[in-house]
C-alpha positions as CSV (number, residue, x, y, z in Angstrom):
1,X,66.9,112.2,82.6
2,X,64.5,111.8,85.7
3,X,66.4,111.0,88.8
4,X,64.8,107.8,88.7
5,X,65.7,106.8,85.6
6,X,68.8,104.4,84.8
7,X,71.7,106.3,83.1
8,X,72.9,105.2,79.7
9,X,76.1,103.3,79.4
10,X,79.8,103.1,77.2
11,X,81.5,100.0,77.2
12,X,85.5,100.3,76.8
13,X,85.7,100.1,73.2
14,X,84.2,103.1,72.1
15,X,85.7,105.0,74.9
16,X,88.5,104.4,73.6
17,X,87.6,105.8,70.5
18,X,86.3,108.9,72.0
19,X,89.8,108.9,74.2
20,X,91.7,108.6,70.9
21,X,89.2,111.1,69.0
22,X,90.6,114.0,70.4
23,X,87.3,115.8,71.7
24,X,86.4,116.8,74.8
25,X,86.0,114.1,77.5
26,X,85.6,114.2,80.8
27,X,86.5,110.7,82.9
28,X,85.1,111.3,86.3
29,X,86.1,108.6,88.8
30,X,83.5,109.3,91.9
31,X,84.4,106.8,94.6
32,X,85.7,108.6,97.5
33,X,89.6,109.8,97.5
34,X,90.7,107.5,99.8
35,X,89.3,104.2,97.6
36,X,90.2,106.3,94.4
37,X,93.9,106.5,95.5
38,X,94.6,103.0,97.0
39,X,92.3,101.1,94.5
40,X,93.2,100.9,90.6
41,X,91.4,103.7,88.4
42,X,91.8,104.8,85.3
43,X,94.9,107.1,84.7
44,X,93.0,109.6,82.2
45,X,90.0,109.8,85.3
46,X,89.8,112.5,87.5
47,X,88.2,112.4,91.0
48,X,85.2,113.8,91.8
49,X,83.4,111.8,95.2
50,X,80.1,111.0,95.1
51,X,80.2,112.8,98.3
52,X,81.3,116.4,97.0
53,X,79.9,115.7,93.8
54,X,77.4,119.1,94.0
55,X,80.4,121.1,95.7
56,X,82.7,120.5,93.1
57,X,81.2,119.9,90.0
58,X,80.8,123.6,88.8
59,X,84.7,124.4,89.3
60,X,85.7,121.3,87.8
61,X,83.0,120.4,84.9
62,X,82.2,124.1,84.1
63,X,80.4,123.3,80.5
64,X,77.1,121.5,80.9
65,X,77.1,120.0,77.1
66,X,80.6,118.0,77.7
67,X,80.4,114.6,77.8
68,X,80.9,113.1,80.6
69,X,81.7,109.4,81.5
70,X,80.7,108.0,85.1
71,X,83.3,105.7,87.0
72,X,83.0,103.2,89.4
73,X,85.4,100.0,90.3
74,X,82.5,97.7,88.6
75,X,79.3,99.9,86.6
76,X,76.7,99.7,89.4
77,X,75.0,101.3,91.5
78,X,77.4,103.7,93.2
79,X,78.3,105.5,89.6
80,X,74.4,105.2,88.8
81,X,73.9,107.4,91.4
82,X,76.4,109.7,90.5
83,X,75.3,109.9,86.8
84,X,71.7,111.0,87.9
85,X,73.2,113.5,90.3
86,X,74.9,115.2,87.5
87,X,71.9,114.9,85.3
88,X,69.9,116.6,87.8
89,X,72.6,119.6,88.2
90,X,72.2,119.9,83.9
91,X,74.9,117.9,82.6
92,X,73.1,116.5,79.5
93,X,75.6,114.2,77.6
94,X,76.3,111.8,81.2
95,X,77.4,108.0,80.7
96,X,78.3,105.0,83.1
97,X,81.2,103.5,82.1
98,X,79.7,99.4,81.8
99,X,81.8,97.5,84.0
100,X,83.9,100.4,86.0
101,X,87.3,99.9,86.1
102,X,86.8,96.3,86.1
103,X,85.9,96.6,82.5
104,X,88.5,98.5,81.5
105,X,91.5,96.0,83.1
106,X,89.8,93.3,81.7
107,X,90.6,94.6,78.0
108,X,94.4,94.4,78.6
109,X,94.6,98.3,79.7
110,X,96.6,99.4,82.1
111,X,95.4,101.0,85.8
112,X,97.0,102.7,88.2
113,X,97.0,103.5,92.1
114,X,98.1,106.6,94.0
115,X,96.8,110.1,94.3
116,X,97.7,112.6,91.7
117,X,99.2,109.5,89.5
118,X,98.8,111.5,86.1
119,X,100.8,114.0,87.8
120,X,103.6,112.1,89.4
121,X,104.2,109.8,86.5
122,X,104.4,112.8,84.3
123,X,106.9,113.6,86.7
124,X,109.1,110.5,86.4
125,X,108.8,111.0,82.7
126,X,110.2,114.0,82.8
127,X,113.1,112.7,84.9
128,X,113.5,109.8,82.2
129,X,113.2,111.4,79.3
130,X,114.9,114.5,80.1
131,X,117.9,113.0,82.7
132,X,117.3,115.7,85.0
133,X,120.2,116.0,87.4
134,X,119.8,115.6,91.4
135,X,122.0,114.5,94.1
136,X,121.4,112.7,97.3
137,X,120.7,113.8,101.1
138,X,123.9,112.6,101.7
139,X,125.8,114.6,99.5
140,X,123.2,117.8,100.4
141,X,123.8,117.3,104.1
142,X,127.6,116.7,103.4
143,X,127.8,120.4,101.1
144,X,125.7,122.0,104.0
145,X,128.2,121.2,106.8
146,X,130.9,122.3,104.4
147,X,129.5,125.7,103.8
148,X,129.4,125.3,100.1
149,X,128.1,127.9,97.8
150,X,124.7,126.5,97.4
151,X,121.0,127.3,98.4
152,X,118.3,125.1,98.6
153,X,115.0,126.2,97.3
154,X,111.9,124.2,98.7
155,X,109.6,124.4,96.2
156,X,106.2,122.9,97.8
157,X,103.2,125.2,98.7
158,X,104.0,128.0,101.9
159,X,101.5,125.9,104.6
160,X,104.0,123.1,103.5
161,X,106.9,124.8,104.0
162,X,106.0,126.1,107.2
163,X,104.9,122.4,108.3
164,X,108.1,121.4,108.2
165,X,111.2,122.2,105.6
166,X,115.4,121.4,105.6
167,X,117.4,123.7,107.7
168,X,118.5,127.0,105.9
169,X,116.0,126.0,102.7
170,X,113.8,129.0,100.8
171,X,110.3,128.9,100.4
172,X,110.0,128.9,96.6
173,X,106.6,127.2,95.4
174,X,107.5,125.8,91.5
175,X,105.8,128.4,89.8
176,X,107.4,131.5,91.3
177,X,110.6,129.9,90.6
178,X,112.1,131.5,87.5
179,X,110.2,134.7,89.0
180,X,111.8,134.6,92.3
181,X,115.5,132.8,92.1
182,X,117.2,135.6,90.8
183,X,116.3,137.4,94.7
184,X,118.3,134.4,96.3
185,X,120.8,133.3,94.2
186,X,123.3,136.2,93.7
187,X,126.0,134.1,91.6
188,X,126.5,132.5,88.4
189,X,128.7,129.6,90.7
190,X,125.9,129.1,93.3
191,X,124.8,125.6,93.4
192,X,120.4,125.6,93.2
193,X,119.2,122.5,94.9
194,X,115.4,122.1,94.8
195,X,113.6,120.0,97.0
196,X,110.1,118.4,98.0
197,X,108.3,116.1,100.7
198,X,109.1,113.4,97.7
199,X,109.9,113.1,93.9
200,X,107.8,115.2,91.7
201,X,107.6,118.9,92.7
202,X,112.0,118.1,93.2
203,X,111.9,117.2,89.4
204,X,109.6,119.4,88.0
205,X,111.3,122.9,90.0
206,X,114.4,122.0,88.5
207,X,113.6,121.1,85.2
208,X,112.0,124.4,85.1
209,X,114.8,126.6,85.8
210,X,116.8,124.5,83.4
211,X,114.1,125.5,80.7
212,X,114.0,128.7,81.9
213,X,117.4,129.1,81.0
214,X,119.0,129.9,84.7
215,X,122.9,129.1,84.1
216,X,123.4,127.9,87.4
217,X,123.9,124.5,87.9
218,X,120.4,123.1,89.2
219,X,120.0,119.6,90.8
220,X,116.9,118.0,92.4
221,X,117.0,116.8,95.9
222,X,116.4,113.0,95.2
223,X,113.2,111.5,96.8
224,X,113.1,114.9,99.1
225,X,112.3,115.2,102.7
226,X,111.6,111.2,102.9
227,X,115.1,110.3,102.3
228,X,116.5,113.4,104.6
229,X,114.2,111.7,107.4
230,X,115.6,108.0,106.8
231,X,118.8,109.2,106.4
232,X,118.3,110.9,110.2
233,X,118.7,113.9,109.6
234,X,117.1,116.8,111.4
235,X,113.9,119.0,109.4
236,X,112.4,122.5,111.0
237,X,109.2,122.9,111.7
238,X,107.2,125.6,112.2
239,X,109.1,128.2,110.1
240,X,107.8,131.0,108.2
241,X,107.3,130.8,104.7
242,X,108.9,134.3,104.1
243,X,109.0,134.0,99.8
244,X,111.9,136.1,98.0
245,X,111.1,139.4,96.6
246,X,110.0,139.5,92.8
247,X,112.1,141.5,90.4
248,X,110.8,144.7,88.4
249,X,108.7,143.4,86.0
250,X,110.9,144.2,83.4
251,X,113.7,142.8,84.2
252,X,116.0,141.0,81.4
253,X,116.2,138.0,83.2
254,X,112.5,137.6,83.6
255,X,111.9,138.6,79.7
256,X,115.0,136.2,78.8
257,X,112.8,133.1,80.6
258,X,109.4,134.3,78.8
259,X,110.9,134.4,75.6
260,X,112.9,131.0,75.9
261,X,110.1,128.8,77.4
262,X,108.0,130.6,74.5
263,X,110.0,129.4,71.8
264,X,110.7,126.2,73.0
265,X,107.5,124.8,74.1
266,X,105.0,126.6,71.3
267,X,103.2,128.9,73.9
268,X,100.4,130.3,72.3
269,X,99.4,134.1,74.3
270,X,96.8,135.7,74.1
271,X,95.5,139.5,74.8
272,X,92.3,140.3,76.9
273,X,89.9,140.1,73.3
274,X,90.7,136.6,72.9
275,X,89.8,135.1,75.9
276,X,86.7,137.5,75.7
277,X,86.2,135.0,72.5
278,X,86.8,132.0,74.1
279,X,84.1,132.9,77.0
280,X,81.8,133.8,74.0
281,X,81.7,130.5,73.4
282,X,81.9,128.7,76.7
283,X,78.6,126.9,75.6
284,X,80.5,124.5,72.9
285,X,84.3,124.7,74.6
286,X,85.0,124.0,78.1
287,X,87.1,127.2,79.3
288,X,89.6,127.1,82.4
289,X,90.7,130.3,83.1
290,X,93.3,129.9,86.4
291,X,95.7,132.7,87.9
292,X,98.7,130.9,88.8
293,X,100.3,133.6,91.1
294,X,100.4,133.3,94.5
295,X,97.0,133.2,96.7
296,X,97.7,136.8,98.2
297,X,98.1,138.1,94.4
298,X,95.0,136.8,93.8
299,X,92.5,138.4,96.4
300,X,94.6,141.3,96.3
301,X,92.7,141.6,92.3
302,X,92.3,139.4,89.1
303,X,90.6,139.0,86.6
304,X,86.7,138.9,87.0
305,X,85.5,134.9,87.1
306,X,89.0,133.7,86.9
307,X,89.8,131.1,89.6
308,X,92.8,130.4,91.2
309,X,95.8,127.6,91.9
310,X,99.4,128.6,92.6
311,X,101.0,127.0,89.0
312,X,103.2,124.7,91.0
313,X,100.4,123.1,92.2
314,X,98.4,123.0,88.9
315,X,101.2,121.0,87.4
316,X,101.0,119.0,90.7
317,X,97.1,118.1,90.9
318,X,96.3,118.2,87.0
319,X,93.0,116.0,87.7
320,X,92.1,118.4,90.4
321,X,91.1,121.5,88.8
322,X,90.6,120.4,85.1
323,X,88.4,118.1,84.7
324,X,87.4,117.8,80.8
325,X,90.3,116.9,78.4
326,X,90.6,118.8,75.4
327,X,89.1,121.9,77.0
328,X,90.8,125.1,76.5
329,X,92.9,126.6,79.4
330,X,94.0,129.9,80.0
331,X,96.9,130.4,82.4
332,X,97.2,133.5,83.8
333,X,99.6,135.8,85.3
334,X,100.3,139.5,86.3
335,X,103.6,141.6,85.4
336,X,106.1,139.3,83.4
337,X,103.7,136.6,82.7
338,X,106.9,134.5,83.7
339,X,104.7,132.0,85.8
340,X,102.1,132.2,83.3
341,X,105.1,130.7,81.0
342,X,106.0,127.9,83.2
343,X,102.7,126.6,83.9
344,X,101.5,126.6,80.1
345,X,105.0,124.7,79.4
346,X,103.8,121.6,81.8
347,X,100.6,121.8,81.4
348,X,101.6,121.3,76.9
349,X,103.6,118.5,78.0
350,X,101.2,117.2,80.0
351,X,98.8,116.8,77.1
352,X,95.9,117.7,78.6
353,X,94.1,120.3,76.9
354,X,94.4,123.2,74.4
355,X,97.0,125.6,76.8
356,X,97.1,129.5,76.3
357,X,99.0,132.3,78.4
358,X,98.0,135.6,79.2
359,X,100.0,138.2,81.1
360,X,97.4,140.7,82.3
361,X,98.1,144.9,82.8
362,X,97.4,145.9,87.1
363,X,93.8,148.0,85.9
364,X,92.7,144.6,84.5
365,X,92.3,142.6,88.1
366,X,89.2,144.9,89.0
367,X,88.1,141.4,91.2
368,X,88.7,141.0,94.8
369,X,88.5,138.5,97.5
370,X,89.0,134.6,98.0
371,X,87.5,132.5,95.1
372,X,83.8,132.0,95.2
373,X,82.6,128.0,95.5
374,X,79.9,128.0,92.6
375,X,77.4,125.8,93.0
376,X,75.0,124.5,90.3
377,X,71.8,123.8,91.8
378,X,70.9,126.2,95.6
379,X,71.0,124.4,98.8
380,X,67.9,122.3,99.9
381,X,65.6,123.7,101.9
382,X,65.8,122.2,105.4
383,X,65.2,122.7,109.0
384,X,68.0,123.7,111.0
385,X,68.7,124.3,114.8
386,X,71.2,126.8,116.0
387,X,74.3,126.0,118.3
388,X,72.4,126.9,121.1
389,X,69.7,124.5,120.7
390,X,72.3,121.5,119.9
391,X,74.0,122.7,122.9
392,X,70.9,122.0,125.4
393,X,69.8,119.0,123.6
394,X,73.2,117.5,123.7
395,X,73.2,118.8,127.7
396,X,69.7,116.7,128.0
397,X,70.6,113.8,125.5
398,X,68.4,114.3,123.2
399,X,70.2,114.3,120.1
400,X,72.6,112.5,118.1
401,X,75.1,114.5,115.9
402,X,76.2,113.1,112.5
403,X,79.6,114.8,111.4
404,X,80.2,114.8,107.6
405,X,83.8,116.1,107.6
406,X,86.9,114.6,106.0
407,X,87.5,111.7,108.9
408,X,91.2,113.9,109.5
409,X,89.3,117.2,109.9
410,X,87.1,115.2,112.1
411,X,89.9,113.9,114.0
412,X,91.5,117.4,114.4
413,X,88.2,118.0,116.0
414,X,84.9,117.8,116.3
415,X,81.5,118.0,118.7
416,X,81.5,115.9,121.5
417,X,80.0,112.6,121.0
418,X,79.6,113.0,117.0
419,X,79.8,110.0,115.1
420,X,81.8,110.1,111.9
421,X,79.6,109.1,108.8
422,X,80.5,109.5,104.7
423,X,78.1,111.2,102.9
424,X,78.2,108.6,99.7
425,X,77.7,105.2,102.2
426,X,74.6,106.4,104.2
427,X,72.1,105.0,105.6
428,X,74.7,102.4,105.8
429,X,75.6,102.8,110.0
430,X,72.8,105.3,110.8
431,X,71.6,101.8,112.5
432,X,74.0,102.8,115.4
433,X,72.1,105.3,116.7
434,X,69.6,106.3,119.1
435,X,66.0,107.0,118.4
436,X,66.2,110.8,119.0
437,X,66.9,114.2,117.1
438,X,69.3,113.6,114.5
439,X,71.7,116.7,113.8
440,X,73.9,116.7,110.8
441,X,77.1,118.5,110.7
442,X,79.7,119.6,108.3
443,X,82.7,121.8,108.4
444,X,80.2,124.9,107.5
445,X,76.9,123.4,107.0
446,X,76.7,123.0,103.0
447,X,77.3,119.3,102.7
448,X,75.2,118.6,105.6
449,X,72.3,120.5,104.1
450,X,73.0,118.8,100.6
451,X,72.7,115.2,102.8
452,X,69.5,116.0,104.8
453,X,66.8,115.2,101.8
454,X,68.4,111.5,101.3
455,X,68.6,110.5,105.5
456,X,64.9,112.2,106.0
457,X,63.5,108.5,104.6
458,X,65.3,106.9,107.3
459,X,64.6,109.6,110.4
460,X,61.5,112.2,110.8
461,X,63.5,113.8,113.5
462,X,66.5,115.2,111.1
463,X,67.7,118.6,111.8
464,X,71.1,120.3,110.6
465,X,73.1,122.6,112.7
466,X,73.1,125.8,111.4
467,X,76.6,127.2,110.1
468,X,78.3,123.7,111.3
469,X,81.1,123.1,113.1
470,X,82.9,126.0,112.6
471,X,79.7,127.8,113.8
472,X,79.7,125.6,117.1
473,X,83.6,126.5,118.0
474,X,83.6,129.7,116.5
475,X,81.1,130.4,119.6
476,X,83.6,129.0,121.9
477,X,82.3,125.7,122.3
478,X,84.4,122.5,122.8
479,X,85.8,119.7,120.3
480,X,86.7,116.6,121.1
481,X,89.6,115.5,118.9
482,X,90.3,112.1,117.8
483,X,88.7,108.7,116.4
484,X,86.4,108.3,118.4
485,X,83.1,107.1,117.5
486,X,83.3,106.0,113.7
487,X,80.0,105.1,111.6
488,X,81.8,104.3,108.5
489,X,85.8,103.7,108.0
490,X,88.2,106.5,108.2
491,X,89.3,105.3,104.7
492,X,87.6,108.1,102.5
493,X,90.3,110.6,102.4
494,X,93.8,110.4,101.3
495,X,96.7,110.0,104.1
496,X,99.9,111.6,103.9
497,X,102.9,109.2,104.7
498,X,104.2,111.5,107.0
499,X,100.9,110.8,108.9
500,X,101.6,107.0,109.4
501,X,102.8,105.1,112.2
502,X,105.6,103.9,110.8
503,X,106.9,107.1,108.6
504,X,110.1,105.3,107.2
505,X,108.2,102.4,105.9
506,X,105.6,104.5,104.0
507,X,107.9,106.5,102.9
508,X,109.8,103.6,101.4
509,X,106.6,102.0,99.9
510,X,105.4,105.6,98.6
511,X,108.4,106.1,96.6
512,X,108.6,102.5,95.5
513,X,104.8,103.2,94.2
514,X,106.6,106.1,92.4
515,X,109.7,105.3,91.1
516,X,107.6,102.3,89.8
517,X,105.1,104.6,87.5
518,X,107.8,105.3,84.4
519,X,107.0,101.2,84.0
520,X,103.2,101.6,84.2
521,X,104.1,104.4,81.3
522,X,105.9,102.2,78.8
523,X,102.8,99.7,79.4
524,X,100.2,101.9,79.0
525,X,98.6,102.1,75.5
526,X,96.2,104.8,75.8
527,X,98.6,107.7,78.1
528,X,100.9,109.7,76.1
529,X,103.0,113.1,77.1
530,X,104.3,115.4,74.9
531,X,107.8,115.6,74.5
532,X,110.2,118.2,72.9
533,X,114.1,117.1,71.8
534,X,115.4,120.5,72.1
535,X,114.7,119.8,76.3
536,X,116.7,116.9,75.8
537,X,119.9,118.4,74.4
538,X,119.3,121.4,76.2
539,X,119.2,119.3,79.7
C-alpha cells in the first residue's frame, strides 16, 4: 500500500466475527489520549495516537503480519491516515474500521469512556464476582488513631507513592506483594489494608494476597486516597518509597504462593528452550516477553530483548503494552517467580492473550540498562539548528518555536515563547504564526524530527532543535512554565483528578464513572473475563 493509496475497510459485522474467532486481532484506537479517554471507544481497542503512532508501534504491535484494525470516532480521514502510516512502517494485514466507533454503537454494542477502562472494569468484576472485602476511610482512620494491629500497604507505582501516600502506609507496588508482605507483616493477627489513589489497584492488591494464600485478614481501602481526601483527612507527600526487603528465594512462603496461584489459575511455565520456540516463530505469533520485577531489577540484568513493566502495572494498563489479542505473553520474573505468578493469574483472567510464566536463574539476565525504544522505520533526515542558534535567533526574533510535548510536560516547562501544537491536528493553527524560522521541538527531538517532513509543505523555513528541550535546559537555559500560548487545545493527554480545580468533585464523578463499569459489563455482548469458582469459595 502506497501512502497515497486509500486503506481497505471492515464494517462491524465481520469484526465481530474475527473478535469472536479467537485469532489474533489487534483494535488500535489512534485519536489522541485525551479524546480516547473522555469520548466512547471500543472496550477491546487499545490506544495508539496518531501522534506517537511511529514511537510506539514497535513495542506495542511487535509482529508485522497481525491484523490490524484502524479506529477512529467515524472511519475518515484521521484513521486513514493512521492506516497508511502503519502500512508504510510494514504492517501488511491494516484495516479501517467503516464508520469508527460510530458504526460500532450504531449496531446495539456497547462503548465505554475512561482511561484504562478494560482494566478498571476488570477490576470491579473482580470485586463483584469475587466479594472482595474492604473497609472505609473512616473505619481506617478510626483503627489508626486506635493503634490497632494493622499495616497499610500502598500498592501503586514508587513515583506515586512518593507523590503523595496515607500516613504510616508501605510502599508495596501489586506485584511485589506476595513477594514482599511477609517483610512487614510479622503476625498471623495483623490486619493488611491495601490502598490506591482509587478503586482498582485497592481491589486487585488484595485479591492477590487472598489468592496467594496470605492468612491474614486482607481488606481493600474503599475508593483509596479520594475518599481519605473528602473525608478531610491529612495524606504525606513527598516521602520515600523505601520497598520492604525480599525474602530468600526459597522461602516456604514464597514457594507456598507459586504453587497455589499455579494450581488454581492453570499457569502454564515455561523453561528458557520454550520461549527460544516461541521467538522462533515470532513471524506467525505475536510474542510479549515482559519482566515484571521492579525497574531497578531490570537494568540491573534480564533477559536479552525482554521489556519491562512492574506487574502491578501490567494488570493496571493491559491496553498499554499489549496491543494484539490472542498473542502469546511471557511474564517474567527472577528468583521465586512469585511475581511472575501473580501477573500471569490477572492477566488469564483478564482474557487477553495466551499467558505463560518463566522464573529465570541470575547468569540468564546477561542484558543491562533501561529498555531501548525500537523504532520501525529511522528518523527523517532533516535540518536541525543547535541550542545555541535558537538561542540568538530567539534573542533577535527571528524564529518561532513549535513545542510538540504532552500539553502537561509543556506546562511543567517549556522555551520561552513556544507555542503548544499536537502533532496529529497540524497544519491546523500553524496560521498563528509569524513568517520567520520555524523551530520544532519535542521533549528529545524524535517526534519533532518525525513531524518536520509533513509541516515542510506549509513553511520552507522549518528547522528542528537539535536534542529538544531537554537539550535546551540541560544547557542551563530557561523554561517558562505554564499555558501560555496554545496552538491547539490542551485536551490531548489524559488528566489526573487530582490535577483538577475542584479535586472532590472529580473525584466523586471519577469513581461514579467507575463504580458504574460492572453495569457496562453485564451489557456488553462482545467483553468477557475469565472467571474461576474455587476464587469464589476461597474469598
Amino acid at each position: 500500500m502506497s501512502s497515497a493509496s486509500p486503506a481497505s475497510s471492515i464494517s462491524v459485522v465481520p469484526l465481530l466475527e474475527s473478535i469472536r474467532g479467537g485469532g489474533e486481532l489487534a483494535l488500535v484506537d489512534v485519536r489522541e489520549e485525551g479524546v480516547f479517554a473522555r469520548e466512547p471507544h471500543i472496550l477491546l481497542s487499545v490506544p495508539l495516537p496518531l501522534s506517537q503512532l511511529e514511537l510506539r508501534a514497535a513495542r506495542l504491535l511487535p509482529r508485522l503480519g497481525a491484523p490490524v484494525v484502524v479506529i477512529d470516532d467515524d472511519g475518515g480521514d484521521f484513521a486513514h491516515r493512521a492506516a497508511r502510516k502503519l502500512a508504510e512502517l510494514g504492517y501488511l494485514g491494516v484495516k479501517v474500521l467503516a464508520g469508527g466507533v460510530k458504526a460500532w454503537r450504531e449496531a446495539g454494542l456497547e462503548a465505554y469512556t475512561g482511561s484504562g477502562a478494560y482494566s478498571k472494569a476488570f477490576g470491579e468484576f473482580v470485586e463483584h464476582k469475587y466479594a472482595t472485602p474492604y473497609l472505609s476511610v473512616e473505619e481506617l482512620h478510626e483503627r489508626l488513631a486506635r493503634g490497632d494491629d494493622l499495616v497499610v500497604l500502598d500498592g501503586r507505582t514508587a513515583q506515586e507513592f512518593e507523590d503523595f501516600s496515607i500516613p504510616g502506609a508501605h510502599a508495596v507496588p501489586n506485584a511485589e506483594l506476595p513477594l514482599r508482605v511477609h517483610s512487614v507483616v510479622k503476625s498471623p493477627d495483623t490486619l493488611v489494608v491495601v490502598n490506591c489513589a482509587g478503586r482498582t489497584r485497592s481491589i486487585i492488591g488484595a485479591q492477590a494476597l487472598i489468592n496467594a494464600g496470605l492468612s491474614n485478614k486482607v481488606l481493600s481501602l474503599r475508593n483509596g486516597t479520594m475518599d481519605w481526601l473528602m473525608a478531610g483527612y491529612e495524606l504525606q507527600y513527598g516521602k520515600a518509597a523505601q520497598l520492604p526487603a525480599q525474602p530468600q528465594q526459597d522461602a516456604p512462603q514464597l514457594r507456598d504462593s507459586v504453587a497455589q496461584l499455579t494450581q488454581r489459575f492453570g499457569i502454564q511455565w515455561v523453561d528458557a528452550a520454550a520461549i527460544a520456540g516461541f521467538e522462533a516463530e515470532r513471524d506467525t505469533r505475536s510474542l510479549y516477553v515482559l519482566d515484571v520485577r521492579t525497574r531497578h531489577e531490570y537494568e540491573a540484568g534480564h533477559l536479552p530483548g525482554s521489556a519491562w513493566i512492574e506487574g502491578g502495572q501490567l494488570v493496571q494498563e493491559l491496553e498499554k503494552h499489549v496491543g494484539t489479542r490472542n498473542a502469546r505473553i511471557v511474564v517474567v520474573d527472577g528468583g521465586s517467580g512469585v511475581r511472575a505468578a501473580i501477573t500471569a493469574s490477572w492477566l488469564i483472567q483478564l482474557a487477553w492473550g495466551e499467558v505463560h510464566a518463566h522464573a529465570f536463574s541470575p547468569e540468564a539476565a546477561t542484558e543491562r540498562g533501561a529498555e531501548p525504544q525500537r523504532l520501525l522505520a529511522p528518523l527523517p533526515d532533516v535540518q536541525v539548528w543547535s541550542v545555541a542558534r535558537l538561542a540568538e535567533a530567539l534573542e533577535r526574533g527571528e524564529a518561532e518555536v513549535i513545542d510538540l510535548a504532552p500539553s502537561p510536560r509543556y506546562e511543567a516547562g517549556h522555551i520561552p515563547g513556544a507555542a503548544f501544537a499536537v502533532r496529529a491536528r497540524l497544519p491546523q493553527g500553524l496560521e498563528k504564526l509569524r513568517d520567520v524560522t520555524w523551530v520544532l521541538t519535542s521533549p528529545d527531538d524524535r517526534l519533532a524530527r518525525l513531524a518536520a517532513p509533513e509541516i515542510a509543505a506549509n513553511h520552507s523555513k522549518l528547522v528542528v532543535l537539535d536534542g529538544g528541550t531537554a537539550e535546551w535546559a540541560r544547557l542551563g537555559h530557561p523554561l517558562e512554565q505554564g499555558a501560555t500560548r496554545l496552538l491547539h487545545d490542551a485536551d490531548e493527554t489524559v488528566r489526573s483528578p487530582y490535577a483538577a480545580a475542584d479535586p472532590h468533585r472529580a473525584f466523586r464523578d471519577y469513581l461514579r464513572w467507575e463504580i458504574d463499569l460492572i453495569d457496562q459489563l453485564e451489557r456488553d455482548t462482545v467483553v468477557r473475563f475469565e472467571t474461576f469458582d474455587d476464587v469464589a469459595r476461597a474469598a
